[in-house]
Every structure is written in C-alpha cells, then in structure tokens.
N, C-alpha and C positions, 0 to 999 in steps of 0.2 A: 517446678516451672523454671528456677535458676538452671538444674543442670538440663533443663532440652534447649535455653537460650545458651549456653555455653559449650552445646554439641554441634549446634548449626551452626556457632563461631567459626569453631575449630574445622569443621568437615569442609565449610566455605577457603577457610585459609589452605588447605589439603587441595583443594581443587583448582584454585590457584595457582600456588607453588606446581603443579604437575604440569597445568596445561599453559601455563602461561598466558592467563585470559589475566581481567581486570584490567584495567586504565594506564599502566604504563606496555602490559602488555598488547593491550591492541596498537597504541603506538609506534610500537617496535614492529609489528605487523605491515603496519602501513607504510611505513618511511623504507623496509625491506621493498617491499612491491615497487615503489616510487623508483629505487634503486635500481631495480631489474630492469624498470623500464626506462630509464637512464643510461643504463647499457645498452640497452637495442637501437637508440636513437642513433639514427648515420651521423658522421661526423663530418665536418671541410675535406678530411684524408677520403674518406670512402668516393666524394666525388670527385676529387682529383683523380681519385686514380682510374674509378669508368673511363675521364677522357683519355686517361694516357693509354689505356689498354686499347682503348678503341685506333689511337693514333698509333702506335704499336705496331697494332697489326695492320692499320691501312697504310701507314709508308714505311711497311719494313725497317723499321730501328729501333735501336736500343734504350732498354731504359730511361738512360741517364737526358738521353736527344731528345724520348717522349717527352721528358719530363718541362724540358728546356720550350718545348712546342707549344705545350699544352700552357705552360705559364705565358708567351708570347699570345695566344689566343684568346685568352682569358684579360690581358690585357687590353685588347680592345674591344672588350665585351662577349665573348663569342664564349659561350659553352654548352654544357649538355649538347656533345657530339650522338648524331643517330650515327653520320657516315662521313668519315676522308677516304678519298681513295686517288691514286694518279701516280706521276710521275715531276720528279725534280724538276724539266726544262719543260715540257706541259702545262705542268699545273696540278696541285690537289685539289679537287673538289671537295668541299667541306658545307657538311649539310648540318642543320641543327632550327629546331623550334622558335628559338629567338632570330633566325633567319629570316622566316615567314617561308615563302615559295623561290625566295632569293636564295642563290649562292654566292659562299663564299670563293673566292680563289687563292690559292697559296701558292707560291714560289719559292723552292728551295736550289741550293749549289749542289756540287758533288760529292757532299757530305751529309745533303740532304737538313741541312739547318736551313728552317725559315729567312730568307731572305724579305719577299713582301708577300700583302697582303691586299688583294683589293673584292671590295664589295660594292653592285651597283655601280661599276667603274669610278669608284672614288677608292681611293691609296691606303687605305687605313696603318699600315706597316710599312716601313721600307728600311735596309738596311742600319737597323738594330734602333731605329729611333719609332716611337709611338705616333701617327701625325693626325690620327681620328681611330673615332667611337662608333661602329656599330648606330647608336642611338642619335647621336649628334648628328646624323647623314638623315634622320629622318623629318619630313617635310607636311603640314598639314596640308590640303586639299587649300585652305585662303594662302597658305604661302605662295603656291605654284599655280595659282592663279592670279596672287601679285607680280609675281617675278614672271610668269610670259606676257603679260603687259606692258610692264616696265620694260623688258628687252625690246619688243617692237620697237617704244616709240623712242628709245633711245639710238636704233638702227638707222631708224627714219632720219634722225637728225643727221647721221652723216653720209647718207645717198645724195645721188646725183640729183635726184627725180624723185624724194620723197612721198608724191603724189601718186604716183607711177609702184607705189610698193603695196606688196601681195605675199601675203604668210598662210603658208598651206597650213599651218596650225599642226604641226607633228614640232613636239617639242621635246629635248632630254635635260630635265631641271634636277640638281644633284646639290649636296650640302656637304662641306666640309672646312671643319676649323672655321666655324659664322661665317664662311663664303659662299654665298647661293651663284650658282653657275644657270645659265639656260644656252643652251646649246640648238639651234634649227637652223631654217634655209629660208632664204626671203627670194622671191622675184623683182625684180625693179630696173630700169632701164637704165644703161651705163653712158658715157658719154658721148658714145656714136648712137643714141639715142632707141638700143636693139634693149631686147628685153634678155637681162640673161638671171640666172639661178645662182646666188651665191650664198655658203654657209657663214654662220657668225656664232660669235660668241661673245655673252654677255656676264661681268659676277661683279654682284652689289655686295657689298658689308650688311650687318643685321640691323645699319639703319637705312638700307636701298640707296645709300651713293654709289655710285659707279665707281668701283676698283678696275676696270678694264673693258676691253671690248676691241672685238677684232672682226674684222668682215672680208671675207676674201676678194681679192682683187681692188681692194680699195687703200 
C-alpha cells in the first residue's frame, strides 16, 4: 500500500513539472491570457492617429500640421472624424458623431493651419485661442423656450408701439461661453406710425439678465 501511495506521489509530481498544471501553474496561465489581451486593447495613440490620418488625407498635409489639427479639434471637443474635406478660404467641412446632423466649419491660411472654427454659427476657435465647446453650445428644449420669451418682451420694451409688435416666431437661439443669444425679426410700427420689419438681437447671462440687445433701426 506504502509504495502505490508513493508512486501516485511521484507520477503526480511528473505531470506537473512537464505540463505546468497545478495552482501556480494555472496562474501563470491566466495572468499570460490577461496580458495578450492587454495588448490588443487600443490605446489614446491608436485614436489619435484615425483622426490625423483622416485629416491627412482630407486637407492635403503633412504629418506634423495633422497632428497640430487634430489636437486644435479635439480641444474643443470635436473627434472621431468620419469626414474633413474642403479648402483653406472655403472652409473644411468636418463631420463626426458628436456632431449629430451638424457641421462643423474650419478655416485655415495659406499654410493651411487652423485658423477658426465655427459650429451652429457659434466661434468655437479663432486665432490660436479656445472660446467654446462643442458641448457648452448646447441648449435644452426649456432653455430655448425661456430665451425666446424673454427676448420678445424685452424688445417690446424698447419699440415705439409695443402694442403694435408681432413675432413671426422664427427664432436662431445659440449658446456660448454662458451667453444665450436669440436672434429674430419682430413687426411693430415705428414712429411715422407704418408697420415695418426689423431684426434684433437679444443675450442674457445664465441668470437671464440682459447682457445686450440690439434692434435695427432703433
């Protein structure tokens, strides 16, 4: 009985040593696997560089200008490029998922460095300085229904004929740097008492005081 309990010892330890099973061996096993798939995982460099390749080849330039691009875009939030394509004094069009159905617009010189950047007619870039985000331009469904409110009746206050005013309800409400803009057309009778059609613009701070306001002809 001793030596068949000291031949399954042995034969066990044999099979071990060969295959490398047993409890440090499967560890070993695992933490290798773990490894490999620690390598396959993309890295920050793997998506940098899609954008640059993309921008690359949509405005014709070199590495080093991609590179300087794609960092400038990514600054104001803008990546995972589908599509740039265009020209310097045009404009790039720059498409991407964080976009939604919006484009962006790029401006570059004749060296083809970003100059600016505008999304939804708000500025996001403009000669080497950051002035918005992408994300910060965007506006709930109650914002922009506060803010063309509040623009009317702050219009009204400075017509001739506040009575007399008539908003066809076509508005362009836009956000940037906590400044809410609305942008429309009011009717209302001017001082020869005719009814005429004048643009205005209104932008509150992100507690709705009036930072400005302009009405044409007034």
């Amino acid at each position: 009985m001793m030596k068949k309990t000291l031949s399954i010892l042995f034969l066990c330890l044999a099979i071990s040593s060969f295959s490398g099973c047993g409890g440090s061996g499967n560890t070993t096993a695992s933490q290798q696997k773990e490894s490999k798939l620690e390598q396959k995982a993309p890295s920050p460099k793997t998506v940098s560089k899609d954008n640059t390749q993309a921008i690359k080849s949509g405005m014709g330039i070199d590495d080093d200008t991609a590179k300087k691009v794609d960092a400038i875009l990514l600054s104001v939030g803008i990546n995972d490029l589908t599509k740039i394509d265009g020209t310097p004094s045009m404009g790039y069009m720059i498409e991407s998922p964080l976009l939604g159905k919006a484009i962006a617009v790029a401006y570059g010189n004749e060296a083809k460095e970003i100059t600016k950047i505008v999304y939804k007619n708000v500025t996001l870039y403009e000669n080497g300085k950051v002035l918005s985000n992408i994300s910060s331009g965007n506006l709930t469904n109650s914002e922009k229904h506060t803010a063309m409110n509040y623009a009317e009746r702050e219009v009204k206050k400075i017509l001739k004929d506040p009575a007399s005013a008539k908003f066809p309800g076509s508005y362009w409400v836009s956000k940037s740097n906590n400044i809410i803009s609305v942008v429309g057309y009011v009717d209302a009778k001017n001082s020869f008492n005719s009814m005429v059609k004048s643009k205005f613009r209104v932008d509150f701070n992100k507690d709705w005081k009036v930072e400005g306001i302009e009405v044409d002809g007034l």
